[in-house]
SENULUM-545662 format. One record per residue (C-alpha): residue in three letters; residue number from 1; x, y negated, z negated. Coordinates in Angstrom, 3 decimals. Example, Ala and Ser with C-alpha at 12.3 -4.5 7.8 and 13.67 -1.06 7.14 Angstrom:
PT  residuo  num         u         v         w
PT      Ala    1    12.300     4.500    -7.800
PT      Ser    2    13.670     1.060    -7.140
% end
This chain:
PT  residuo  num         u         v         w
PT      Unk    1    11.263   -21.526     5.357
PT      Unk    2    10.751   -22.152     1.500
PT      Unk    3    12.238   -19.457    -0.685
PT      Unk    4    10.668   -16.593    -1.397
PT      Unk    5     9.218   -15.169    -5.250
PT      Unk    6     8.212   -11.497    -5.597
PT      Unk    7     6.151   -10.933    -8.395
PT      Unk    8     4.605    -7.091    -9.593
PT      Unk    9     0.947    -6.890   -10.443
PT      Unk   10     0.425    -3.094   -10.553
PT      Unk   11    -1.226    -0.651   -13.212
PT      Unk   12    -1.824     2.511   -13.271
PT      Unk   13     1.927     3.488   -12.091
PT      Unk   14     1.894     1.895    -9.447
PT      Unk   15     3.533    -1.565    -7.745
PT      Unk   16     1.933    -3.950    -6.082
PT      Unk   17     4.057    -6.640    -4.802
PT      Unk   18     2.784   -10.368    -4.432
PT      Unk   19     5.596   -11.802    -1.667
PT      Unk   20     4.939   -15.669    -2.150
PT      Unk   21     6.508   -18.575     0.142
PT      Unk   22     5.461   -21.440    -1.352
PT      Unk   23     1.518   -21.265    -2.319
PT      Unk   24     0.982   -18.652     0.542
PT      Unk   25     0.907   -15.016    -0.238
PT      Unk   26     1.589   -11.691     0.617
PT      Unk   27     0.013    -8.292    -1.677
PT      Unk   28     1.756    -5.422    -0.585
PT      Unk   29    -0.410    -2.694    -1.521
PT      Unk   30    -3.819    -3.116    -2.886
PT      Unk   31    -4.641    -1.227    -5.637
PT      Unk   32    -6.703     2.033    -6.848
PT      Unk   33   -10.440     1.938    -5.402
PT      Unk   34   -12.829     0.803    -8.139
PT      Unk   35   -10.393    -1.348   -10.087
PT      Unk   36   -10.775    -4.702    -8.496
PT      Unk   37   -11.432    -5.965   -12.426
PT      Unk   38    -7.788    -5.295   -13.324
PT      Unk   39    -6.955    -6.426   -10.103
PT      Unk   40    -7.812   -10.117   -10.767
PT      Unk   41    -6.906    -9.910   -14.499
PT      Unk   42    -3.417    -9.328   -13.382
PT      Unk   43    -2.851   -11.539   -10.586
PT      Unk   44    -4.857   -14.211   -12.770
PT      Unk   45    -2.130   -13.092   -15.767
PT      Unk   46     0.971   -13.510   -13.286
PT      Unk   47    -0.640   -16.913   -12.196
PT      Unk   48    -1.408   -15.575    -8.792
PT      Unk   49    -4.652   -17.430    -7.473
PT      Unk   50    -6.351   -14.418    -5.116
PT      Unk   51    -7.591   -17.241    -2.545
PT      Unk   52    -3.778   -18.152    -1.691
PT      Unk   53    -3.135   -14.679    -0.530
PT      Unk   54    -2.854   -14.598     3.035
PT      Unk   55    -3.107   -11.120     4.080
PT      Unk   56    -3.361    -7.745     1.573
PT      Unk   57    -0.979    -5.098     3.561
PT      Unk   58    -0.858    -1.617     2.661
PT      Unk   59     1.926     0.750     3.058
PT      Unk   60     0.068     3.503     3.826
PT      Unk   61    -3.485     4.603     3.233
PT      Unk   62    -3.400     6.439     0.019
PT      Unk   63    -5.733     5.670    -2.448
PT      Unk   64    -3.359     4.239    -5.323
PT      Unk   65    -2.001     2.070    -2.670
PT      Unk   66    -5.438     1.247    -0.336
PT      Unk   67    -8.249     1.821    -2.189
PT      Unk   68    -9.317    -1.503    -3.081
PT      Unk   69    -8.839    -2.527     1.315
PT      Unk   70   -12.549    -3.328     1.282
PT      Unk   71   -13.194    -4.638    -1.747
PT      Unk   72   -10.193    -7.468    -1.107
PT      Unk   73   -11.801    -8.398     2.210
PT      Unk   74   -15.217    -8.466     0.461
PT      Unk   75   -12.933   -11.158    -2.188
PT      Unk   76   -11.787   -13.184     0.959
PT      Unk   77    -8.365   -11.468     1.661
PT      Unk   78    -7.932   -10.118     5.546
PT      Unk   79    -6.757    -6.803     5.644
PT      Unk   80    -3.427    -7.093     7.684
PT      Unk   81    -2.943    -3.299     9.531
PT      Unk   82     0.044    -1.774    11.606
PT      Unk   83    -1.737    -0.275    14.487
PT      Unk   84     0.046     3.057    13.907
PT      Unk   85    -2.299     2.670    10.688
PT      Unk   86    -5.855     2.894    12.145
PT      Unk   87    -6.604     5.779    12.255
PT      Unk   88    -6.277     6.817     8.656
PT      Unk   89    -8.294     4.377     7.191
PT      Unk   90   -11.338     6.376     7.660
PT      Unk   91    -9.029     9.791     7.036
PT      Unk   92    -8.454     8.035     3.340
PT      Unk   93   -11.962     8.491     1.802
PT      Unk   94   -11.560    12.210     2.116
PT      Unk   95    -9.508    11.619    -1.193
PT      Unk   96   -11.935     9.977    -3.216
PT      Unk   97   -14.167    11.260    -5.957
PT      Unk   98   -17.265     9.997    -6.509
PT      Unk   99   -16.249     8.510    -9.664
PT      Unk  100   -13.540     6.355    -8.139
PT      Unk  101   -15.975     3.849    -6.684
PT      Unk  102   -14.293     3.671    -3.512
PT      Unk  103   -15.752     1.263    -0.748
PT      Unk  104   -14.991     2.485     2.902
PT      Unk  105   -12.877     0.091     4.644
PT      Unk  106   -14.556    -0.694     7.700
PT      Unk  107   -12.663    -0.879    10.572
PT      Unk  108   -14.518    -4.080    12.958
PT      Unk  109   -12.951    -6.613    10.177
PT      Unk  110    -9.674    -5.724     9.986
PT      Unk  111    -6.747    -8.136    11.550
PT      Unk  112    -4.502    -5.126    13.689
PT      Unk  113    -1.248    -6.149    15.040
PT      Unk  114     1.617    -4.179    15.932
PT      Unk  115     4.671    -3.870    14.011
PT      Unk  116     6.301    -5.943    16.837
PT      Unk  117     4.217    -8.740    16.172
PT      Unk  118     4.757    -8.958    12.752
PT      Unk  119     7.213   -11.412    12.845
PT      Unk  120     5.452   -13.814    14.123
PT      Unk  121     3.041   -13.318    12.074
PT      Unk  122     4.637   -13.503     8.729
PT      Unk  123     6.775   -16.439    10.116
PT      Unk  124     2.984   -18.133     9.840
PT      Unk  125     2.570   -17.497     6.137
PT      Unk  126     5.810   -18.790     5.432
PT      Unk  127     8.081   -14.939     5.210
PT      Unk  128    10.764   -14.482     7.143
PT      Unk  129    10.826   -10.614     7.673
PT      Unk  130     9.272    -7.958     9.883
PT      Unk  131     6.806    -4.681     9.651
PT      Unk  132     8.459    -1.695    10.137
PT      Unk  133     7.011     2.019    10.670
PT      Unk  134     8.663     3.931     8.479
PT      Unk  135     6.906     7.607     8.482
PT      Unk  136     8.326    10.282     6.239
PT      Unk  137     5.743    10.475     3.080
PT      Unk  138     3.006     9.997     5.939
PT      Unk  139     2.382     8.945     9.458
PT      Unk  140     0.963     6.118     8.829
PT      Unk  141     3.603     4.711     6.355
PT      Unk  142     5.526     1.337     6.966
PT      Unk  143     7.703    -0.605     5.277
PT      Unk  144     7.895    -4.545     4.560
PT      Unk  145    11.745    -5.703     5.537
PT      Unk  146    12.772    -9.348     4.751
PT      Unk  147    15.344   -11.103     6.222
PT      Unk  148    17.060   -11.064     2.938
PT      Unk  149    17.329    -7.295     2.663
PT      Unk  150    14.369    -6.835     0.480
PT      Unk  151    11.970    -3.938     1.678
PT      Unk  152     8.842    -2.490     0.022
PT      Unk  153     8.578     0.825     1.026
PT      Unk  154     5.625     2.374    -0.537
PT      Unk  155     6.285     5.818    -1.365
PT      Unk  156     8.611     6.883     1.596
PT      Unk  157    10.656     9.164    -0.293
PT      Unk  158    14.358     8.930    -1.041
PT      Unk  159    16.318    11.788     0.901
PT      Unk  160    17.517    13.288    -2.401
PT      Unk  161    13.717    14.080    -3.437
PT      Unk  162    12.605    15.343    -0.406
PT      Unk  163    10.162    18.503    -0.787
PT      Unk  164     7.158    19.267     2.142
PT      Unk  165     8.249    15.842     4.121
PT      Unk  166     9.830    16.241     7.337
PT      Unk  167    13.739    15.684     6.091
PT      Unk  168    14.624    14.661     9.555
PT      Unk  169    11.655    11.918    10.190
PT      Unk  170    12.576    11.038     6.506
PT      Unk  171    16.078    10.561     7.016
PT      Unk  172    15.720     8.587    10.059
PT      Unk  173    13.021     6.004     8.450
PT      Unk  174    15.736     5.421     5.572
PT      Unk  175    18.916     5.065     8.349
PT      Unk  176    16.303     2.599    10.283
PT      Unk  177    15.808     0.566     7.166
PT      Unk  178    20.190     0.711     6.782
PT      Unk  179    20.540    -0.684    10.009
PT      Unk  180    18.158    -3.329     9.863
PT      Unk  181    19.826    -5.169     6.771
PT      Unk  182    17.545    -3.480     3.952
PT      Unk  183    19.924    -3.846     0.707
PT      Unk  184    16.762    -3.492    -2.419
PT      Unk  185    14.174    -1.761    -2.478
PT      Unk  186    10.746    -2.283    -4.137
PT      Unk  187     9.297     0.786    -4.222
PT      Unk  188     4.934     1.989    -4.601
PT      Unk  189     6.419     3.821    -8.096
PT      Unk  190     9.149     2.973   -10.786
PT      Unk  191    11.846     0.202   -10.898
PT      Unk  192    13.559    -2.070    -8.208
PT      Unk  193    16.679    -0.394    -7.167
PT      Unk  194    19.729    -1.015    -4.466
PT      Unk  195    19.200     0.003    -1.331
PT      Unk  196    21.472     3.660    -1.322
PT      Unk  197    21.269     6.621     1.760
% end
């Protein structure tokens, strides 16, 4: 497996994570709906050609970290979903103002595995690492683990900062990630940080 680059090319506060393996890619997390302009600018900035990106994954369908789903596939980019994901795509758009130009993410187009196919997966794009569900900041929520201890975890909250999350479900998504090897995180907001419980 070639080595592996991560590269940020978020706005707006938030991360989005370009995993690369040679000249095949990985976004994790998409971006806010209606910004697919800054979008390019900054993967084009970052030297990030948008038709070597493999799959755009999202942690969890919020619209900071989903709301440009549709707009990637429209740009040539499969949306790659956990099946525990499904069903809130179409919850997401609940969220949106009129004003944020969100397009629905349809649901025929999407490629849907489950997290115990990711592997394999992945392992065809060049990433050594796995798809884990991680709930805690939502149902839905799931984290990207490589085999080097790296995980992007979207916003599943650290147990110190827990506030109307489930501390339990919380606290067992973070002792999941422990066991499996996870030793930095890249987080959906602020900086890179050790992996800590």
């Amino acid at each position: 497996m070639p080595n592996l680059t991560v590269l940020n090319v978020g706005y707006r506060s938030t991360n989005y994570w370009v995993v690369s393996a040679g000249d095949s890619r990985l976004l994790v997390d998409i971006g806010w709906p209606g910004s697919m302009g800054q979008m390019r600018a900054n993967l084009k900035r970052m030297d990030v050609p948008l038709d070597q990106i493999k799959y755009a994954l999202a942690t969890h369908y919020h619209i900071d970290h989903a709301g440009l789903g549709q707009e990637m596939k429209l740009a040539g980019v499969p949306l790659l979903v956990a099946d525990v994901q499904v069903a809130a795509i179409p919850l997401m758009k609940t969220w949106v103002k009129p004003q944020d130009n969100y397009l629905e993410i349809t649901l025929h187009d999407n490629v849907v595995i489950s997290c115990a196919e990711s592997r394999n997966l992945l392992n065809q794009i060049g990433i050594s690492g796995e798809i884990v569900h991680t709930p805690g900041h939502s149902d839905d929520s799931v984290s990207l683990l490589l085999d080097d201890g790296s995980v992007f975890t979207g916003d599943l909250t650290p147990p110190e900062f827990v506030g109307l999350e489930n501390a339990a479900v919380v606290a067992a998504s973070w002792q999941m990630l422990q066991e499996r090897g996870a030793t930095r995180i890249y987080p959906g907001h602020g900086p890179i940080r050790p992996f800590k419980v």
